[in-house]
C-alpha positions in Angstrom: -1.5 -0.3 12.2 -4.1 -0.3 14.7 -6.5 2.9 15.0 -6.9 4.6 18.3 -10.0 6.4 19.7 -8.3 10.0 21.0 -10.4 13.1 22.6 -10.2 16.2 20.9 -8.8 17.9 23.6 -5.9 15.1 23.3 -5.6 15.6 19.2 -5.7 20.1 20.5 -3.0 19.1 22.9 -0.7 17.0 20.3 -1.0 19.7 17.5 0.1 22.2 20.0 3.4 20.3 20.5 4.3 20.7 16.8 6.4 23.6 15.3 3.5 24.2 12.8 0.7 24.5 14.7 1.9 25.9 18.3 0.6 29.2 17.3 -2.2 28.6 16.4 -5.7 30.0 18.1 -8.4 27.4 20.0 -10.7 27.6 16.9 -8.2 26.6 14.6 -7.3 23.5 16.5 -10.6 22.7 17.0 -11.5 22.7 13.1 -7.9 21.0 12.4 -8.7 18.4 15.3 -11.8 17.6 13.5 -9.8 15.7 10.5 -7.1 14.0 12.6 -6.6 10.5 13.4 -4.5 8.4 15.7 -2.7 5.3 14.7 -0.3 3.2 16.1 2.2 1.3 14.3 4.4 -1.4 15.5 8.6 -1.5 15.4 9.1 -2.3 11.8 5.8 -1.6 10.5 5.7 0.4 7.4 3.5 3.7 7.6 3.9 4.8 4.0 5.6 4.1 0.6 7.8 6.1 -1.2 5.8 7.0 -4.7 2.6 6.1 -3.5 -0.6 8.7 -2.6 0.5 10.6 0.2 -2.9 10.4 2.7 -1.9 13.5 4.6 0.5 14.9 7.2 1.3 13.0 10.2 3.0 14.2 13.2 4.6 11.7 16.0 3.1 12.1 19.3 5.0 8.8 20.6 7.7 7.1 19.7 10.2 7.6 16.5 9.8 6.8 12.9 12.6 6.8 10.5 12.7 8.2 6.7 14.0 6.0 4.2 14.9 5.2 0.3 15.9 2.0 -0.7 18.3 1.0 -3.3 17.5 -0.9 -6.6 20.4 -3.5 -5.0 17.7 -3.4 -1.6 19.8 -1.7 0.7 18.5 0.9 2.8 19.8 4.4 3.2 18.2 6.4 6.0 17.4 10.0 5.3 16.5 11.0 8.9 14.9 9.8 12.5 12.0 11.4 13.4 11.0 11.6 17.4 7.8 13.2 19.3 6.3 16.0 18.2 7.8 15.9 14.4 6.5 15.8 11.5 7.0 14.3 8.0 4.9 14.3 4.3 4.2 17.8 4.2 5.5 18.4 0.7 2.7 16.0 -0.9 0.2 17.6 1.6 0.5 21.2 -0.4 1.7 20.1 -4.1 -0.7 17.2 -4.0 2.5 14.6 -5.1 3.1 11.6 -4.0 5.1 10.1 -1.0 8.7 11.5 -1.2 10.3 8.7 1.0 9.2 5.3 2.7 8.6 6.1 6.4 8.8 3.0 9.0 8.6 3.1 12.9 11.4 2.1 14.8 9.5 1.9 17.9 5.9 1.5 19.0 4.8 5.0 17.6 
């Protein structure tokens, strides 16, 4: 995971790609821009663990991640691929749980 400097006008432009916050006015990006970060994760690379803290929603402006579980034998079952402009871990976001699913990028993302 490498973290990526971003304008705000690039975080306003990537929110406004997502189903959640394409409505939204100029002064609610701006304040939701204000908390975001950019990373970038490598093919393979894990972005989160399935029972651990959930540290907020992402969103995929590159690239494609995948949802996962994996079995107590080790195999893995993907739940779904995720590509640009989706988004994953808002359950944990609003009930304050923990991470429902391991997430992993399949891609430079």
């Amino acid at each position: 995971m490498q973290k990526i400097q971003i304008t705000a006008s690039a975080k306003i432009s990537a929110l406004q790609r997502n189903e959640y916050f394409a409505g939204l006015n100029e002064a609610t990006l701006g304040h939701l821009q204000s908390g975001m970060q950019l990373f970038r994760y490598e093919a393979g690379e894990i972005i989160c663990w399935q029972g651990e803290d959930c540290l907020g929603l992402f969103t995929v402006r590159k690239g494609s991640v995948k949802l996962f579980r994996l079995s107590p034998k080790g195999r893995e079952l993907i739940i779904r691929v995720l590509e640009e402009a989706a988004s994953f871990n808002e359950v944990p976001v609003f009930d304050l749980g923990l991470n429902a699913v391991n997430v992993a990028a399949l891609e430079t993302s």
